[in-house]
C-alpha positions as MATLAB code, in Angstrom:
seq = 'XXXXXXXXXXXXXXXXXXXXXXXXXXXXXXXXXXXXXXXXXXXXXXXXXXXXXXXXXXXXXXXXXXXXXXXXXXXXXXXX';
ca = [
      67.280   70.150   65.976;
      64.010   71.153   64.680;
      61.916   74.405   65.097;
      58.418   74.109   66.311;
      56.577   77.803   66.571;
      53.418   77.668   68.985;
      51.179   80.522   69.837;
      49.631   81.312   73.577;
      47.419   83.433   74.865;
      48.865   86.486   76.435;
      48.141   85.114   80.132;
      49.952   81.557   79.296;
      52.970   82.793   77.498;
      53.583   85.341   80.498;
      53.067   82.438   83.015;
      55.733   80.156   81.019;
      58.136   83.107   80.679;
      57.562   83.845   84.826;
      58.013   80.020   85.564;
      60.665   79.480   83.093;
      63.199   82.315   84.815;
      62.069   80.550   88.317;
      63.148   77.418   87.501;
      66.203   78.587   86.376;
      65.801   77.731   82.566;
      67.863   79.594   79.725;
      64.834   80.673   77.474;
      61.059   79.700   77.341;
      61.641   77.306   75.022;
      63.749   75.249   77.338;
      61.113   75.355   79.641;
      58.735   74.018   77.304;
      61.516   70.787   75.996;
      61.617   70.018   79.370;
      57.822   70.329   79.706;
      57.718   67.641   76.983;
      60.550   65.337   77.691;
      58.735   65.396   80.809;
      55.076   64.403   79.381;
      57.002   62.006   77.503;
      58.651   60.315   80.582;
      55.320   60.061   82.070;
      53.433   58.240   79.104;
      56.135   55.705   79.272;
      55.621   55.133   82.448;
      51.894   55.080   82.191;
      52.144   52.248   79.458;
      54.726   50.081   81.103;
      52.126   50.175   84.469;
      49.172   49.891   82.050;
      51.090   46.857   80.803;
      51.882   45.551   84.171;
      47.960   45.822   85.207;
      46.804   43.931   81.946;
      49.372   41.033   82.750;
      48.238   40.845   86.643;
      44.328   41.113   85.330;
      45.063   38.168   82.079;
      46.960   35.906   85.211;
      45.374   33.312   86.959;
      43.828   33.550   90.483;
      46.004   31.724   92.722;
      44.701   30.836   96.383;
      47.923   32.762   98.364;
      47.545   34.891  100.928;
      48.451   38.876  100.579;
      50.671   38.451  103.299;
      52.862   35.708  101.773;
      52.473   37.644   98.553;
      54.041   40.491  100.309;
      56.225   38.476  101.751;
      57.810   36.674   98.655;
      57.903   40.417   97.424;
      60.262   41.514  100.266;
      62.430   38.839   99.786;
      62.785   39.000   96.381;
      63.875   42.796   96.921;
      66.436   41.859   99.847;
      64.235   43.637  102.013;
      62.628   41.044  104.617;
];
């Protein structure tokens, strides 16, 4: 595992050490790994809907209705 050292203002390294013992973490450092695995999570995410909204914008305009859109959409999630 590899050490990172990081230096906070007074105010922010008391408000990561309060919310670190509420959320039930070991040490401020666990706090902030989970912090980051979390940011992490979230630019993944980001890109693979980025991704998504560059493939709908680079498709062709069809002449379908939203509701049969949402309809196919249902179906093809078992859920009409």
């Amino acid at each position: 595992m590899a050490q990172m050292t990081i230096l906070l203002p007074d105010d922010l390294q008391s408000w990561a050490d309060a919310r670190a013992v509420e959320g039930g973490f070991g040490s401020t450092s666990d706090y902030i790994c989970d912090l980051v695995r979390r940011d992490r999570a979230y630019a993944v995410k980001l890109a693979a809907l980025q991704a998504a909204i560059d493939e709908g914008r680079a498709s062709p305009e069809v002449d379908t209705s939203i509701e049969d859109i949402i309809a196919r959409g249902m179906a093809r999630h078992g859920l009409s």
